[in-house]
py3Dmol code that shows the C-alpha trace and the ligand (Angstrom):
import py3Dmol

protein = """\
ATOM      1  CA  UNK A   1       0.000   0.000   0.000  1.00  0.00           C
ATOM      2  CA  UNK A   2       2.976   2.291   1.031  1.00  0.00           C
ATOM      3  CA  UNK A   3       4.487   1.671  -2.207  1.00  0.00           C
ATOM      4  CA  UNK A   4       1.231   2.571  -3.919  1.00  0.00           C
ATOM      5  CA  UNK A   5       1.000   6.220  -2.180  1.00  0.00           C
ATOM      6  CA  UNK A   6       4.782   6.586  -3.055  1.00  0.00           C
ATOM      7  CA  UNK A   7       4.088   6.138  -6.670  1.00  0.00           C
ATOM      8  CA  UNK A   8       0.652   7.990  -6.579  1.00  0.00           C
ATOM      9  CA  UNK A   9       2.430  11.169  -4.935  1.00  0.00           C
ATOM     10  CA  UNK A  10       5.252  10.821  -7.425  1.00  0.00           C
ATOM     11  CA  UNK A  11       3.271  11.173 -10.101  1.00  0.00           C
ATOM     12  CA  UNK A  12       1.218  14.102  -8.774  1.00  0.00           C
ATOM     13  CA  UNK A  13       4.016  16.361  -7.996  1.00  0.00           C
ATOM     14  CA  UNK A  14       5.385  15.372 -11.278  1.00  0.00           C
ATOM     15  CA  UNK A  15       9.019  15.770  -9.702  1.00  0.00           C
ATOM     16  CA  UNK A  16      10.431  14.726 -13.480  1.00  0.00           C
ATOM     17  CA  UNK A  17       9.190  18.120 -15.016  1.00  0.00           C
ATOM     18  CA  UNK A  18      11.497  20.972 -13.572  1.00  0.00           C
ATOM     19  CA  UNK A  19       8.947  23.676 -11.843  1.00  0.00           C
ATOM     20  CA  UNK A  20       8.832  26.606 -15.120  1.00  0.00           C
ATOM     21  CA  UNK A  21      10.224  29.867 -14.263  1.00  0.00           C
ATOM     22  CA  UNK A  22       9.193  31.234 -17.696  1.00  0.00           C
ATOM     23  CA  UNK A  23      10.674  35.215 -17.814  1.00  0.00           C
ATOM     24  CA  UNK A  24       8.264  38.236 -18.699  1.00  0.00           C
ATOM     25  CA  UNK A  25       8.938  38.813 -22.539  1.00  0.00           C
ATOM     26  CA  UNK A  26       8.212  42.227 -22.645  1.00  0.00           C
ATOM     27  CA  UNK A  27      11.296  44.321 -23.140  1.00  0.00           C
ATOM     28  CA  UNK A  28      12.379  46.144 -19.685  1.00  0.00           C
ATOM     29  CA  UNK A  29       9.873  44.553 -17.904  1.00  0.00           C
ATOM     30  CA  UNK A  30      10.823  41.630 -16.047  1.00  0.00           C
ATOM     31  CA  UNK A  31      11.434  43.018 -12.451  1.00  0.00           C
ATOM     32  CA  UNK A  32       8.046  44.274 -12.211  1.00  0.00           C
ATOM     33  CA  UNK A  33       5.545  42.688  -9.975  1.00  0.00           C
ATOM     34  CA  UNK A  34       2.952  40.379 -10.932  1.00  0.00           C
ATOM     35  CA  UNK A  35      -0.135  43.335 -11.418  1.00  0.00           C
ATOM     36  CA  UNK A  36       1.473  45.260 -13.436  1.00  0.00           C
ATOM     37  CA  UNK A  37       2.753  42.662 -15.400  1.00  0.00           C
ATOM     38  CA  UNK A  38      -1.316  41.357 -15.531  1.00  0.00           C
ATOM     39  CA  UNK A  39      -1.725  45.210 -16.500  1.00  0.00           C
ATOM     40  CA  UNK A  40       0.759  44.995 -19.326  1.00  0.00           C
ATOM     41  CA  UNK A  41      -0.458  41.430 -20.408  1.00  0.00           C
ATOM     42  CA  UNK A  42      -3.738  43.479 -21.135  1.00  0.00           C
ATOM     43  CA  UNK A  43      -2.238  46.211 -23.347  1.00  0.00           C
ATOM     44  CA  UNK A  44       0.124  43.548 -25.279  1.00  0.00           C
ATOM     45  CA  UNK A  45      -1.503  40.684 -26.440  1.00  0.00           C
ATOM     46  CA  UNK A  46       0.821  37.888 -25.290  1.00  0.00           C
ATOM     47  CA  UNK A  47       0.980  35.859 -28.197  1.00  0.00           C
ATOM     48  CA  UNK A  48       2.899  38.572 -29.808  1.00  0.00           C
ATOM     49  CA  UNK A  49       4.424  41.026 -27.444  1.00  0.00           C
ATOM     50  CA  UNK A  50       2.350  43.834 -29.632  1.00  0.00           C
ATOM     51  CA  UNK A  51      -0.303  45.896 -29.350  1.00  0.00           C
ATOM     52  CA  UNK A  52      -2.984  47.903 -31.379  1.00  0.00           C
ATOM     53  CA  UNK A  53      -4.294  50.632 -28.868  1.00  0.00           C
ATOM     54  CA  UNK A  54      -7.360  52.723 -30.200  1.00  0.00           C
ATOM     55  CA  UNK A  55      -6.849  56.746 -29.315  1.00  0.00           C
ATOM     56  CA  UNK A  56      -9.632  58.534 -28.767  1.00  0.00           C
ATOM     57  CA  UNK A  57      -8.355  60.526 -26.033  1.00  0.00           C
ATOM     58  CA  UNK A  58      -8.019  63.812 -28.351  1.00  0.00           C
ATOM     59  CA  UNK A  59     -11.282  65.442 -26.845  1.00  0.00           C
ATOM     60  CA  UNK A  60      -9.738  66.274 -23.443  1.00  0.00           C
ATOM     61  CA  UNK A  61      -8.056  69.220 -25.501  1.00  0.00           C
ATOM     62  CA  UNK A  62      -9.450  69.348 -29.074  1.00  0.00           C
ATOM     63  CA  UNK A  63     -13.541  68.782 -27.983  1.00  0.00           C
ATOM     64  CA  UNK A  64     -15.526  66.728 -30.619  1.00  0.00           C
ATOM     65  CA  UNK A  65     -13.061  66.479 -33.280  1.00  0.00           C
ATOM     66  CA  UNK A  66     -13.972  65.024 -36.299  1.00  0.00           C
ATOM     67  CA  UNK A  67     -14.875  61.370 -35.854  1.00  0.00           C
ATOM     68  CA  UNK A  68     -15.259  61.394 -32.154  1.00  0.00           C
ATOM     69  CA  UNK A  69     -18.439  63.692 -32.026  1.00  0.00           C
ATOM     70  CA  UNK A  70     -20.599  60.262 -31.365  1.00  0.00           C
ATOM     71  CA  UNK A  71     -18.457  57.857 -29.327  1.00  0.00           C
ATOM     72  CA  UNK A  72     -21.331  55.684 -29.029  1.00  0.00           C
ATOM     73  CA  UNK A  73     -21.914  55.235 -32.797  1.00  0.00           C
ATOM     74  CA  UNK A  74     -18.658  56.071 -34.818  1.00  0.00           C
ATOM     75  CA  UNK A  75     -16.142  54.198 -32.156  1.00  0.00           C
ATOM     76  CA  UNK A  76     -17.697  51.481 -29.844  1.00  0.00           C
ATOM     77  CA  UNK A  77     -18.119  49.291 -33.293  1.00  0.00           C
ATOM     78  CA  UNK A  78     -14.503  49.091 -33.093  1.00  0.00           C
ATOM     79  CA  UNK A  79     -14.058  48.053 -30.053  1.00  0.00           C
ATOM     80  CA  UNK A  80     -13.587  44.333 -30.873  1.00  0.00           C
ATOM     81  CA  UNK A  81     -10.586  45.194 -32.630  1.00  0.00           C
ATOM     82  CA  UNK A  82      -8.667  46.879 -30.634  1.00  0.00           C
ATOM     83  CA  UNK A  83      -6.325  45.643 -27.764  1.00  0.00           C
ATOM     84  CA  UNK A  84      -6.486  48.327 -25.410  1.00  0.00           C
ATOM     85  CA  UNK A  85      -8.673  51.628 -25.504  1.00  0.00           C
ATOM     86  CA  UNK A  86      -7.068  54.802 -24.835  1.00  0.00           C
ATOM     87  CA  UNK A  87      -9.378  57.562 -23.045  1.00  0.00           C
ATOM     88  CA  UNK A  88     -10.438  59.739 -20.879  1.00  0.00           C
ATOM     89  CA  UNK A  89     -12.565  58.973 -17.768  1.00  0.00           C
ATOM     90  CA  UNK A  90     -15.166  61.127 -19.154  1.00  0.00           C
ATOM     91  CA  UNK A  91     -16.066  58.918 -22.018  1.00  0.00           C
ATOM     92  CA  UNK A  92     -15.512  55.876 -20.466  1.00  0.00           C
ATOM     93  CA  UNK A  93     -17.557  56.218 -18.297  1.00  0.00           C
ATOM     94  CA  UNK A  94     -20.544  57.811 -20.274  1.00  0.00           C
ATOM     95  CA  UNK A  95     -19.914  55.997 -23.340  1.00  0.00           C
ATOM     96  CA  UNK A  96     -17.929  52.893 -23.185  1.00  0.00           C
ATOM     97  CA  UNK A  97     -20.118  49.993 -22.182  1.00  0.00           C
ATOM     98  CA  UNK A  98     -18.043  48.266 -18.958  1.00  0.00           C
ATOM     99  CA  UNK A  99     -18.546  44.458 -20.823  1.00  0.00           C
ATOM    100  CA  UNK A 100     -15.414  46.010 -22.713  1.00  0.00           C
ATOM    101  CA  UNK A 101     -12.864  43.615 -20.895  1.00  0.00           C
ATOM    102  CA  UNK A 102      -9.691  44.758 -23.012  1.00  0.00           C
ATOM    103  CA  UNK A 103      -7.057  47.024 -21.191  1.00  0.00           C
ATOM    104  CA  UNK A 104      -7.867  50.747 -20.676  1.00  0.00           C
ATOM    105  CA  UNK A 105      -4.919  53.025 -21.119  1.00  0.00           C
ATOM    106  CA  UNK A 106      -7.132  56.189 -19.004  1.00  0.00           C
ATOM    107  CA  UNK A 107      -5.748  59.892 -19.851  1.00  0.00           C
ATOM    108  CA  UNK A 108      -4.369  60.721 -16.959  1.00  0.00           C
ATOM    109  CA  UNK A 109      -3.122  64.345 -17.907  1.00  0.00           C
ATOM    110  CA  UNK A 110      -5.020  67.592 -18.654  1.00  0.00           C
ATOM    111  CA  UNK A 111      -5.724  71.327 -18.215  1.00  0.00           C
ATOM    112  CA  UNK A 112      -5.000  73.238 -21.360  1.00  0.00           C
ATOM    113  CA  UNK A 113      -7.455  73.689 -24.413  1.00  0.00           C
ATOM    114  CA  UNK A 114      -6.402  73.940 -27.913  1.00  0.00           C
ATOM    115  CA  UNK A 115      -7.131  77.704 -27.353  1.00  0.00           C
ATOM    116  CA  UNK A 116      -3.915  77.834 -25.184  1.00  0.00           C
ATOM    117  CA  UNK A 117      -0.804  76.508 -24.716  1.00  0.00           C
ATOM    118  CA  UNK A 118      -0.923  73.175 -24.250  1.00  0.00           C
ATOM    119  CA  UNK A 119       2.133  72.226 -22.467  1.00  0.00           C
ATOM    120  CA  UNK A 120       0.749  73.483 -19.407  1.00  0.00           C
ATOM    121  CA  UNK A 121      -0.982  70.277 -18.451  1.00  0.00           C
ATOM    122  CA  UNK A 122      -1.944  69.044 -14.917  1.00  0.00           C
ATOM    123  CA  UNK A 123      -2.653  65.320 -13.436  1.00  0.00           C
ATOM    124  CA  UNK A 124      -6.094  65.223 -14.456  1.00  0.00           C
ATOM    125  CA  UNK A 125      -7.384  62.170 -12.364  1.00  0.00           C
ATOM    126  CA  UNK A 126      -6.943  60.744  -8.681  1.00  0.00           C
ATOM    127  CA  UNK A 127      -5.106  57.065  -8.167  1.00  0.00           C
ATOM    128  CA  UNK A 128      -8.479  56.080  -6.903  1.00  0.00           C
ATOM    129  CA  UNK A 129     -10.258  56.751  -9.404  1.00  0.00           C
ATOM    130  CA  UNK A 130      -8.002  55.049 -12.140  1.00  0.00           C
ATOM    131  CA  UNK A 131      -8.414  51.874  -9.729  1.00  0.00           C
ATOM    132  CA  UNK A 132     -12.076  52.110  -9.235  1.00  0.00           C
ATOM    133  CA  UNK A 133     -12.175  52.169 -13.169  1.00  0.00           C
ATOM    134  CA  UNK A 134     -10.086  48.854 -13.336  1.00  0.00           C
ATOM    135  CA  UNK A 135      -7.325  50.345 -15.704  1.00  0.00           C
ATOM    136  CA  UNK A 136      -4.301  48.640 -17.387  1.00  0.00           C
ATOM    137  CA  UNK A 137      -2.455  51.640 -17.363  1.00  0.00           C
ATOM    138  CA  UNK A 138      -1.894  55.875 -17.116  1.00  0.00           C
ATOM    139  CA  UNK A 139      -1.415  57.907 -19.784  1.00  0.00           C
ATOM    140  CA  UNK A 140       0.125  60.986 -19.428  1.00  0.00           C
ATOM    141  CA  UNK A 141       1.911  63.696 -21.865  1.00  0.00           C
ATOM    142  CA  UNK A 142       4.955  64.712 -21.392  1.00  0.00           C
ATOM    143  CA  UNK A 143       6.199  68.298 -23.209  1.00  0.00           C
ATOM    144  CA  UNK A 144      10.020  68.106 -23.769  1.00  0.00           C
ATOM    145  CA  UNK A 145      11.658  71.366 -25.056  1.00  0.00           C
ATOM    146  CA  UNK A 146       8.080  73.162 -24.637  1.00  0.00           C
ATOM    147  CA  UNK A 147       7.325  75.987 -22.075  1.00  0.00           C
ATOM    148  CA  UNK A 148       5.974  73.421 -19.485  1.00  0.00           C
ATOM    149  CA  UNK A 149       8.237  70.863 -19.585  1.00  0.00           C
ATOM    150  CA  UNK A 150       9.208  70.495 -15.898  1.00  0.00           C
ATOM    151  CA  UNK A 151       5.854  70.303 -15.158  1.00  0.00           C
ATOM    152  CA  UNK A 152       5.094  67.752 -17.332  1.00  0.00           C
ATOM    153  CA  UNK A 153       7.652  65.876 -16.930  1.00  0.00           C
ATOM    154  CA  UNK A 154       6.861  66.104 -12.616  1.00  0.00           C
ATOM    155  CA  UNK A 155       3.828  65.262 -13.642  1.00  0.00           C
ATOM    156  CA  UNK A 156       5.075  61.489 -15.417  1.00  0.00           C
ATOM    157  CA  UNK A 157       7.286  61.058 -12.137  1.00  0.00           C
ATOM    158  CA  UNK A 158       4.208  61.982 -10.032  1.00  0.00           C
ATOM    159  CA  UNK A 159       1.566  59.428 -11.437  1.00  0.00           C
ATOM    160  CA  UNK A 160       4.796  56.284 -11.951  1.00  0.00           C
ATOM    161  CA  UNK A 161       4.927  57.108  -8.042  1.00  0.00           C
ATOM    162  CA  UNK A 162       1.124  56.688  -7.262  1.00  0.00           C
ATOM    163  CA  UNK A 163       0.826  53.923 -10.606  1.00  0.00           C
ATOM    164  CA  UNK A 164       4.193  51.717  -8.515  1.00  0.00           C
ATOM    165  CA  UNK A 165       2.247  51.695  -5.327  1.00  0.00           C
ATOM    166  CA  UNK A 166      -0.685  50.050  -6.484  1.00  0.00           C
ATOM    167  CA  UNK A 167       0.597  48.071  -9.593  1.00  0.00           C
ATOM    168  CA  UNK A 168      -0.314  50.360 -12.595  1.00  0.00           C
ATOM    169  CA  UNK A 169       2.055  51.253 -15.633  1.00  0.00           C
ATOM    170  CA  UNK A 170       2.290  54.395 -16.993  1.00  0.00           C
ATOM    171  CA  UNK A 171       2.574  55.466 -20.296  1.00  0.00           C
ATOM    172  CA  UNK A 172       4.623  58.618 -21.092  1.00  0.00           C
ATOM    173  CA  UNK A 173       3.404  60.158 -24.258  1.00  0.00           C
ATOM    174  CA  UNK A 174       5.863  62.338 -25.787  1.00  0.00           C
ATOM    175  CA  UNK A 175       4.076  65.473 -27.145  1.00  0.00           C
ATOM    176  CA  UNK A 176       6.273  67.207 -30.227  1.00  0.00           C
ATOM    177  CA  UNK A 177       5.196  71.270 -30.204  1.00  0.00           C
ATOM    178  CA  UNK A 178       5.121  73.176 -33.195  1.00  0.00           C
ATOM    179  CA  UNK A 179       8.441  75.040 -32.539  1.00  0.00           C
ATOM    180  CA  UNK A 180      10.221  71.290 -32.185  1.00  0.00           C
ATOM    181  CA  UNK A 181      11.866  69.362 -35.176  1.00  0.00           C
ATOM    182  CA  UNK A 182      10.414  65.786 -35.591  1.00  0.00           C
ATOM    183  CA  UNK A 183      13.368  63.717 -36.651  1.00  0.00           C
ATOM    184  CA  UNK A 184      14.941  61.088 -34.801  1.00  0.00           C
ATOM    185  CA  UNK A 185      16.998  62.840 -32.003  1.00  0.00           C
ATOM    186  CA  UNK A 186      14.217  64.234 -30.886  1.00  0.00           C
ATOM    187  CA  UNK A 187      12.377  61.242 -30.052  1.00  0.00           C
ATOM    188  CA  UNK A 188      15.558  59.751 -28.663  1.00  0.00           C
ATOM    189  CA  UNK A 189      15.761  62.422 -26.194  1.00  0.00           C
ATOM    190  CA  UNK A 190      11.727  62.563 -25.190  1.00  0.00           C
ATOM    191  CA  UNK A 191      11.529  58.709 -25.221  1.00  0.00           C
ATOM    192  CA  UNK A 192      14.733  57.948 -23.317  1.00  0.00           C
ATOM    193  CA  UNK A 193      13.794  60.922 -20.441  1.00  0.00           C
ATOM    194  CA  UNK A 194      10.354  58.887 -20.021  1.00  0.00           C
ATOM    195  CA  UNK A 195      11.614  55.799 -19.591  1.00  0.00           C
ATOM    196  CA  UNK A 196      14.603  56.924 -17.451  1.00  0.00           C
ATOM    197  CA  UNK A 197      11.914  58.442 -15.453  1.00  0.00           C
ATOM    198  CA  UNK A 198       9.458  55.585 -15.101  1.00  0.00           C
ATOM    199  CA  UNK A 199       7.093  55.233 -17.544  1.00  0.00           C
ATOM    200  CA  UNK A 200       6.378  51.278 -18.183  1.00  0.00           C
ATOM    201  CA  UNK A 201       6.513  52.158 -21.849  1.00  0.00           C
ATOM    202  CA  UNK A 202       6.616  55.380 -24.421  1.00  0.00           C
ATOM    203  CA  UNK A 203       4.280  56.220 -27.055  1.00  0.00           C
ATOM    204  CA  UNK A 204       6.234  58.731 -30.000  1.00  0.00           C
ATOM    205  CA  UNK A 205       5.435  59.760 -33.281  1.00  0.00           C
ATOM    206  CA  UNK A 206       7.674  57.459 -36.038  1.00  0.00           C
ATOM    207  CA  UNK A 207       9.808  59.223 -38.292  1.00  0.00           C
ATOM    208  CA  UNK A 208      11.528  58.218 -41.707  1.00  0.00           C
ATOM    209  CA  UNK A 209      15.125  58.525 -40.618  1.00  0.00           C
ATOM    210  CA  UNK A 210      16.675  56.509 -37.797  1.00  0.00           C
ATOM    211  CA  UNK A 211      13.672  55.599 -36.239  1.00  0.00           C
ATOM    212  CA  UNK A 212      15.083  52.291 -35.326  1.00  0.00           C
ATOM    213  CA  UNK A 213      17.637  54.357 -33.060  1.00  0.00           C
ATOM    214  CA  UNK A 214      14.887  55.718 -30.920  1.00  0.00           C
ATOM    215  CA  UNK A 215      13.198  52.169 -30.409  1.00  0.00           C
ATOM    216  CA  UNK A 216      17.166  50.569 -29.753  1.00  0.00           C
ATOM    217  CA  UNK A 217      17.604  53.545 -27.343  1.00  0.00           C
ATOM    218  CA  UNK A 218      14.878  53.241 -25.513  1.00  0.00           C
ATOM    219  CA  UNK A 219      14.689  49.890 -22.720  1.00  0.00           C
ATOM    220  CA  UNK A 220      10.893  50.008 -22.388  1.00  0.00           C
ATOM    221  CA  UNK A 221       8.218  49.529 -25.362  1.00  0.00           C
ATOM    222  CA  UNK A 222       7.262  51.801 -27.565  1.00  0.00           C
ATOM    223  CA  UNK A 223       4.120  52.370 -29.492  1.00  0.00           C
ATOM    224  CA  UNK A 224       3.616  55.139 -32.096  1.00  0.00           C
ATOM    225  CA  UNK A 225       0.848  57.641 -32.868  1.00  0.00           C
ATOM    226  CA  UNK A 226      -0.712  57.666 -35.860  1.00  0.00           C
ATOM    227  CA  UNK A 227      -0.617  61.589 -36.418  1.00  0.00           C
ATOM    228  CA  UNK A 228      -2.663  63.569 -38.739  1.00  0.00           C
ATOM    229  CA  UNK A 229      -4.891  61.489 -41.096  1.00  0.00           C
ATOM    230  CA  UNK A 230      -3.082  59.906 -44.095  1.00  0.00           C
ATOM    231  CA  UNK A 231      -4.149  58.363 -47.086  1.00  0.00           C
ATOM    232  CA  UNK A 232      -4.979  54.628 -46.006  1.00  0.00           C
ATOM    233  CA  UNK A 233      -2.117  52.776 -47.928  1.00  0.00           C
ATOM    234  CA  UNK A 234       0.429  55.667 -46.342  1.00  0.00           C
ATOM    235  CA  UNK A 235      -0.987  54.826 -42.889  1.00  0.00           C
ATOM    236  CA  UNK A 236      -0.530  50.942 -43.043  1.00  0.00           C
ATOM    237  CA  UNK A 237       3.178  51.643 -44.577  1.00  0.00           C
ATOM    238  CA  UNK A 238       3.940  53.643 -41.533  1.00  0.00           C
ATOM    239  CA  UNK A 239       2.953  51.227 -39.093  1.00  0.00           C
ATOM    240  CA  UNK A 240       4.304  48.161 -40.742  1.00  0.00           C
ATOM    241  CA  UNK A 241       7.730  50.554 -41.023  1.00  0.00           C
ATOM    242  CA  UNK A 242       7.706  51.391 -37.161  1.00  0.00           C
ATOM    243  CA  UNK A 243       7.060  47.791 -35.834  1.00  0.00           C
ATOM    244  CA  UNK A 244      10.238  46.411 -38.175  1.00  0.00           C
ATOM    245  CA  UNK A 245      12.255  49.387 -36.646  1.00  0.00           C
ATOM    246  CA  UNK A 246      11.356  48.066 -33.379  1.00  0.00           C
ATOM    247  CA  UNK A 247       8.148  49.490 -32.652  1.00  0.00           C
ATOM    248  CA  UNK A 248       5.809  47.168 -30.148  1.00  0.00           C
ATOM    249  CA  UNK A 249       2.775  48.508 -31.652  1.00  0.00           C
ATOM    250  CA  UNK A 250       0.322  51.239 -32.506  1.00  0.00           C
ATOM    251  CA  UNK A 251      -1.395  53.839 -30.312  1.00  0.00           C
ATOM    252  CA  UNK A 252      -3.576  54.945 -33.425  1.00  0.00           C
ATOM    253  CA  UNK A 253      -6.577  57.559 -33.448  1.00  0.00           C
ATOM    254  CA  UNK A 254      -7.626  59.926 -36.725  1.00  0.00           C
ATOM    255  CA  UNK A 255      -5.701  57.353 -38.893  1.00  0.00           C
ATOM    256  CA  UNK A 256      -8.480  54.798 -37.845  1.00  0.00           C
ATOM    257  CA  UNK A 257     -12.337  56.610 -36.900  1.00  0.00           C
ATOM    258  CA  UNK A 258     -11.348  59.022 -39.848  1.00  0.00           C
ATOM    259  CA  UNK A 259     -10.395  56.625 -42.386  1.00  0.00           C
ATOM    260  CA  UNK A 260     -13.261  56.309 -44.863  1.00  0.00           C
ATOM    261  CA  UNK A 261     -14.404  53.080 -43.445  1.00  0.00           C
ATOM    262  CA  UNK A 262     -13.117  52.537 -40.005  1.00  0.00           C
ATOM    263  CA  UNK A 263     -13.668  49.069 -38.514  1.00  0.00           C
ATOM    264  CA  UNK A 264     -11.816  47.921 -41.851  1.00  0.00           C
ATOM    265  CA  UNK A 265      -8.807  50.011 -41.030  1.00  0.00           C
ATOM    266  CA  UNK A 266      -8.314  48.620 -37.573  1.00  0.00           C
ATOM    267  CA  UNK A 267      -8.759  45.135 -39.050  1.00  0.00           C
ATOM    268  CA  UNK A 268      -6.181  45.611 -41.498  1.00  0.00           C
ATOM    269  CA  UNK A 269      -3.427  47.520 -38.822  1.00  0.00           C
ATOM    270  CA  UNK A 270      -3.797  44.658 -36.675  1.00  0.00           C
ATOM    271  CA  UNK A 271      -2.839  42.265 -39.048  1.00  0.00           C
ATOM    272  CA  UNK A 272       0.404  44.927 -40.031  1.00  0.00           C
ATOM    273  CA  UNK A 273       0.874  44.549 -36.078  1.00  0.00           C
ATOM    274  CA  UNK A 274       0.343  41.134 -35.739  1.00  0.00           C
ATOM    275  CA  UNK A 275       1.143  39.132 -38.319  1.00  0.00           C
ATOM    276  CA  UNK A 276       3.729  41.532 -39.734  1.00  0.00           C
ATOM    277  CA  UNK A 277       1.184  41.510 -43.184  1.00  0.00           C
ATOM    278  CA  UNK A 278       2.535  43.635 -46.071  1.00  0.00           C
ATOM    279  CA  UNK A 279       0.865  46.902 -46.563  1.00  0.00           C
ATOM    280  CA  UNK A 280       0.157  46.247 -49.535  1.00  0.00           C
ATOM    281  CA  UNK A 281      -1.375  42.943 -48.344  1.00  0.00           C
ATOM    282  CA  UNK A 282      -2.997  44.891 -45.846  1.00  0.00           C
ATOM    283  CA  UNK A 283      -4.167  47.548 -47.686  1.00  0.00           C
ATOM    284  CA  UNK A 284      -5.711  44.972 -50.454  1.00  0.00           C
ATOM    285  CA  UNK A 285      -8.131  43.510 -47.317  1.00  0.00           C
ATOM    286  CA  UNK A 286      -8.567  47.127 -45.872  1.00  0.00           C
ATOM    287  CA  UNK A 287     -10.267  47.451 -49.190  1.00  0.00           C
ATOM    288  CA  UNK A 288     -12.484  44.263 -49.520  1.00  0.00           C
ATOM    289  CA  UNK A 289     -13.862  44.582 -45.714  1.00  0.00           C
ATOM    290  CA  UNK A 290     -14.747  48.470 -46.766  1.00  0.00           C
ATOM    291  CA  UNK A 291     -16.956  47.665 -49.480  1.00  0.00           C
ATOM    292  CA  UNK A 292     -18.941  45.119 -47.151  1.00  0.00           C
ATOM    293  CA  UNK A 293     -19.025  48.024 -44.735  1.00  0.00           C
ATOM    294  CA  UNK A 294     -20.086  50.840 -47.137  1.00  0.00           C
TER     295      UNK A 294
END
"""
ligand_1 = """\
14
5RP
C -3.534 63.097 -27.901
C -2.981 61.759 -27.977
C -3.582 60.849 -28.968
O -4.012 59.716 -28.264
C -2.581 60.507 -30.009
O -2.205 61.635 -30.697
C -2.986 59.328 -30.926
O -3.867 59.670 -31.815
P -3.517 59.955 -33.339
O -3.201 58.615 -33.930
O -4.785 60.538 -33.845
O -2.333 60.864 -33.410
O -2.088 61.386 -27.252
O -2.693 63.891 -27.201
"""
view = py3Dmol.view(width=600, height=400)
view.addModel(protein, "pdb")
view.setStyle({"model": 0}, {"cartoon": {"style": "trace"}})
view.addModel(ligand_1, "xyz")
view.setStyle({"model": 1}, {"stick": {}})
view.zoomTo()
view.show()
């Protein structure tokens, strides 16, 4: 009988298989703890280390800007597509129906209107409040070179303070003012003083030259913005372009709920994001789902 249990237990604790330590892929964040690695895991799909985030954040400064006047008709059809939904509190909680189980990157910044300058942001939302809404992570903007900038930046260093205590990343969003040059030192500089700083990953604009030298420079992810709207084909091209330079994904707004048929946009990015699909490729379905959605 003795023998019996002594085989029985064997087998249970299955001492032959050695107990998996398995790291956390995601680059620069292994030494977090487990919830905000459960945070990130909701942000970057785990199968690919990548993410397509949805923006539609841009009211906290611009108002109903074109595409966003009607969250509830123009954007919540896309929500199936999209990893992660980045907003404010405002709309989430008017507008975003709480079955969305996806992460929710919340803006966490705020204070100036387009009217004014912008750089002179605030933290727009109480560590409470973030939790009670069950986000993945903080968004905030961060204004290097611009009037504010130590303010912004205090800001970022402020909310990865609150976010550590209770588990949640932050995402520094690197804001590029008029009077600033968009090439790739730049974004080296702004991405590498958010990450230095805290934030659990960067989101930056791509550029044409040396982008893979921000992404290399940089030990968190980073996600790009999609920018002003571009001509469909353009759009897929740039994303597909940022994720072989190194990008970890898309934080994309006007590029998707302006395109001329948006839930076949965001299909068609995620596959660029995904599955690495050609834009070409991509842009061919972007096409074929539009006219079923025309
Ligand atoms: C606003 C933001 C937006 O979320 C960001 O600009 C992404 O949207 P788009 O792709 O439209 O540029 O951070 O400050």
């Amino acid at each position: 009988m003795a023998e019996k249990d002594n085989n029985q237990e064997s087998h249970n604790y299955h001492i032959d298989i050695p107990v998996k330590n398995e790291p956390f892929a995601l680059r620069g964040s292994n030494s977090l703890e487990w919830g905000m690695k459960n945070r990130l895991s909701k942000i970057f799909h785990p199968a690919t280390g990548r993410t397509v985030m949805l923006a539609i954040d841009h009211g906290y400064f611009l108002g109903p800007t074109a595409g966003l006047e009607r969250v509830d008709v123009t954007i919540v059809p896309l929500l199936p597509y999209a990893d992660t939904l980045m907003c404010t509190r405002g709309i989430l909680r008017s507008t975003i129906p709480p079955t969305f189980t996806q992460g929710v990157v919340l803006r966490a910044s705020g204070g100036s209107s387009i009217l004014k300058e912008l750089s002179q942001e605030e933290i727009a939302v109480d560590i409470e409040d973030a939790i009670r809404l069950n986000v993945a992570a903080l968004a905030v903007q961060v204004f290097v070179g611009a009037e504010f900038e130590a303010r912004s930046i205090h800001n970022l260093t402020r909310l990865v303070d609150m976010g550590n205590r209770y588990g949640i990343p932050v995402l520094g969003v690197t804001a590029v003012g008029k009077e600033m040059v968009r090439d790739a030192k730049y974004m080296r500089l702004a991405t590498r003083i958010c990450a230095e700083l805290g934030a659990s990953y960067v989101k930056t604009y791509f550029v044409s030259e040396g982008f893979e030298t921000v992404t290399s420079s940089c030990p968190v992810p980073i996600v790009i913005a999609g920018g002003k709207r571009l001509p469909e084909l353009e759009a897929l091209q740039m994303a597909h372009d940022a994720i072989q330079q190194g990008a970890a994904g898309v934080d994309m707004g006007r590029n998707i709920f302006q395109s001329g048929a948006p839930e076949a946009m965001i299909q068609a990015v995620r596959r660029v994001v995904h599955e690495r699909m050609s834009p070409r490729e991509a842009f061919d379905l972007y096409q074929a789902l539009a006219r079923q959605e025309t």
